[in-house]
N, C-alpha and C positions, 0 to 999 in steps of 0.2 A: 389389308382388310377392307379398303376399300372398292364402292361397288361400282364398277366401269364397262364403259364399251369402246373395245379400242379395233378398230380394222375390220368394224362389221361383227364383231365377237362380242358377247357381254358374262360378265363374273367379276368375281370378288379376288381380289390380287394378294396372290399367295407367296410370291418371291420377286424379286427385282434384283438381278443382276447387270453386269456388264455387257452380257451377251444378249439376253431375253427378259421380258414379263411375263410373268405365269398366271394364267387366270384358273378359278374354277368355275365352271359354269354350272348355269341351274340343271344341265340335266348329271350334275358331278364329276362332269370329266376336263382332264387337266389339258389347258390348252399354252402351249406356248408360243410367245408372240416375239419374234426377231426384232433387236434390235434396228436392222436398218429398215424393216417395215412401222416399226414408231417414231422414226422420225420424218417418215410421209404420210403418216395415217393418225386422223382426224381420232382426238383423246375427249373422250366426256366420262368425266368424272360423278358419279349422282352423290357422294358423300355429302360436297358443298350444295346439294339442293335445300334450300330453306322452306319449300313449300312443292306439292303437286299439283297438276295442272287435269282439270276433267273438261274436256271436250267433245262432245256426244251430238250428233242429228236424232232427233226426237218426230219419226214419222205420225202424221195422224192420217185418219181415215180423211178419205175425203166429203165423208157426210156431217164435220164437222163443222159447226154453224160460223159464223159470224163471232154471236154472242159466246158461243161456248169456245172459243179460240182467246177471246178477250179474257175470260173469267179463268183459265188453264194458267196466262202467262199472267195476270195479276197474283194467283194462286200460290206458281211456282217461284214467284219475284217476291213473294212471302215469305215462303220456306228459304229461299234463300237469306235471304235479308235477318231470319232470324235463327239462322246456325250459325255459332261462334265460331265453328271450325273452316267458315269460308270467309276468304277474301272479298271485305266489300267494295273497295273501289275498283276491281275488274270482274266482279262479276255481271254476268249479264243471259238473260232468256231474250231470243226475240224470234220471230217470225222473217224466215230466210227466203222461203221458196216456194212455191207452188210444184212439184216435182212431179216426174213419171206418173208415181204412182201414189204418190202421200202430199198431205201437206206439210212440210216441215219446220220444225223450230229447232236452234241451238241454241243448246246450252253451254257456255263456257265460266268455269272457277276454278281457283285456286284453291286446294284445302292447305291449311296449316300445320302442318307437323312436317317431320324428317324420316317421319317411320312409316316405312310402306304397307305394315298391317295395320296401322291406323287408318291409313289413307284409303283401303280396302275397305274399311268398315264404313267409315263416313262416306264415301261412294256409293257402295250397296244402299244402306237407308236411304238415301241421299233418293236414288233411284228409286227404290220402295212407295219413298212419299211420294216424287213425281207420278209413278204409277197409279198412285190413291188418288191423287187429282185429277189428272187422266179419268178415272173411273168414278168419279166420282160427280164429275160434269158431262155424262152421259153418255162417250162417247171411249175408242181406244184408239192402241196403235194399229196402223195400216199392215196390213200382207202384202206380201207379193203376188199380184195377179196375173191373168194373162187370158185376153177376150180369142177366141176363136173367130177369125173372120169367114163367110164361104160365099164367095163371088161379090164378096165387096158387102154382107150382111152380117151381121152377128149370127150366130150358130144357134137357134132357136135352142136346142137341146142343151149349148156350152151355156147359156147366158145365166150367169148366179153359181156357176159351178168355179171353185178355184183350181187351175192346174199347177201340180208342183211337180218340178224334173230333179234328178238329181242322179248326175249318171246314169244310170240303165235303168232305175226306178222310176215308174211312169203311176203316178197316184190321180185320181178326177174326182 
């Protein structure tokens, strides 16, 4: 019954013989795992997990002030600091990067439970409030951009415009 990843496979273990482990996976099919590949391949077990770990890069635009960087992570080191469901001694927001295309903050906590639909919930809100903070200091998350150069200019007509590709879909 417990829920594993053994050999790059993950499911809930449904028989353990002499010969094999049997998993179910999440998409319900029965996988069986040979004995002499579980005794070279790397067993994580999630039952004994006492707690979930949320680690997320959190892009901002880059028109993000100073001030309003400061007030987002004082904000956010609120909210955390006052849900019971997270771990205070490693939680932590800070300001990481200056990136491509964002400025980025990580977030890293622990929530407290063993049950994954718990830990689903308290993540979303979790997110949710970040969000409201975000939004609420004037400012959001970063897109993905992309400047059109033309002879070493920006493209009078690209400039302000966001391009997004996605396979054969070509969107301006």
């Amino acid at each position: 019954g417990d829920q594993c990843r053994i050999a790059n496979r993950m499911g809930r273990v449904e028989d353990i013989t002499l010969r094999s482990v049997r998993l179910r996976t999440p998409e319900q099919s029965l996988v069986s795992v040979p004995a002499g590949v579980l005794a070279q391949a790397g067993i994580e077990n999630f039952a004994t997990r006492q707690k979930f770990l949320i680690q997320v890069i959190l892009p901002l635009r880059y028109s993000t002030s100073a001030v309003q960087l400061r007030l987002i992570l004082e904000g956010i080191r609120a909210l955390l600091d006052g849900n019971q469901m997270i771990e205070k001694e490693t939680c932590r927001i800070r300001l990481v990067n200056f990136g491509a295309q964002a400025i980025e903050l990580e977030l890293v906590a622990y929530v407290l439970t063993t049950n994954e639909l718990e830990f689903m919930a308290v993540r979303e809100d979790l997110f949710l409030e970040v969000a409201t903070i975000v939004d609420a200091e004037g400012t959001g998350f970063a897109q993905p951009t992309q400047v059109l150069l033309t002879n070493g200019k920006p493209d009078a007509d690209a400039v302000g415009q966001v391009t997004s590709v996605h396979g054969s879909d070509r969107r301006q």
